[in-house]
C-alpha positions in Angstrom: -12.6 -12.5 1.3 -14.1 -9.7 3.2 -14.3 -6.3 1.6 -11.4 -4.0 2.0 -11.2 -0.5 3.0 -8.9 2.0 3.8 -9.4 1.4 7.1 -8.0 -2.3 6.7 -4.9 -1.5 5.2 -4.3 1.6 8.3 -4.8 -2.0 11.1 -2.1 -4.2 8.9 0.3 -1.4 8.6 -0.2 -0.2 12.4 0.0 -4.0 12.9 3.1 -4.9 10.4 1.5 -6.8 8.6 3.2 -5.8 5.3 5.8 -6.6 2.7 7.6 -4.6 0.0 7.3 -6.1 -3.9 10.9 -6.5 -5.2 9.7 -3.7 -7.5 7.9 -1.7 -4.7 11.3 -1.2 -2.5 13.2 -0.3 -5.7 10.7 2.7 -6.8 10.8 3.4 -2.8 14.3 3.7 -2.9 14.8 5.8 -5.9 11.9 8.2 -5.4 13.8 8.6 -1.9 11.0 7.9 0.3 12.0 6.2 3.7 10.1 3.5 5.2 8.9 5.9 7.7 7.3 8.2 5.3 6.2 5.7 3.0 4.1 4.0 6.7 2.6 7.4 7.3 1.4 8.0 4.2 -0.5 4.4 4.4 -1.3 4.9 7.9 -3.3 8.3 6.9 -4.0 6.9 3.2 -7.2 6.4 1.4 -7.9 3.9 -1.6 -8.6 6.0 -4.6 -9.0 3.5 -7.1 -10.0 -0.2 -7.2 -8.6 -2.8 -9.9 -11.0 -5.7 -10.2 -9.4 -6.8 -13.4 -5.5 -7.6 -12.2 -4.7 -10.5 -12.8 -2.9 -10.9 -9.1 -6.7 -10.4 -7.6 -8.2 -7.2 -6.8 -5.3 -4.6 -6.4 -5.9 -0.6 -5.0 -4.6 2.7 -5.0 -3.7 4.3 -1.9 -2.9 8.4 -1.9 -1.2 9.5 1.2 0.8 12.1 2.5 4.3 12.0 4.3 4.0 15.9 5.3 3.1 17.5 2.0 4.7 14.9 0.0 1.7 13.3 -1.8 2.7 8.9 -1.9 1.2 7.3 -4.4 0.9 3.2 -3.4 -0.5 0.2 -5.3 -1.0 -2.5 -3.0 -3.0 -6.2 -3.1 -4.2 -8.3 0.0 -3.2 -11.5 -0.1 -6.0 -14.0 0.9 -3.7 -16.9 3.0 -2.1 -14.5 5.2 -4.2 -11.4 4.8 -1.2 -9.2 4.5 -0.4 -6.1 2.5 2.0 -6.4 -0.3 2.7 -3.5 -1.3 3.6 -3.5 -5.7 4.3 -0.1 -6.6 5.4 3.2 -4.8 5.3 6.5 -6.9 
């Protein structure tokens, strides 16, 4: 699978090419972040961290910001579809 970048997860989120964990939407929800915000914070995001170890694959965290709200997001790519699933949202 070809390297990912910030850059990468910016295209499938401009593109929709993203889902919400079970767990993701439910910390979304209760940290009271809308979709909107949460998109603009991965939109303008950078990966800070990289998880080789996972055992769902490689997993990273993205900091972003929806106005000076700082959105923590752990997210994986999934190699079939090459879609963003996003797993937590703090």
């Amino acid at each position: 699978m070809p390297a990912v970048t910030s850059e990468t997860i910016h295209d499938r989120v401009r593109r929709g090419r993203y889902v919400h964990s079970f767990h993701a939407e439910r910390e979304r929800q209760e940290a009271a972040i809308s979709v909107a915000e949460l998109e603009h914070a991965l939109l303008g995001g950078e990966i800070i961290e990289e998880f080789r170890s996972d055992p769902r694959g490689v997993t990273y965290l993205v900091l972003g910001f929806a106005g000076q709200r700082p959105i923590h997001t752990w997210c994986t790519v999934q190699e079939r579809t090459r879609e963003i699933v996003l797993l937590a949202v703090l």
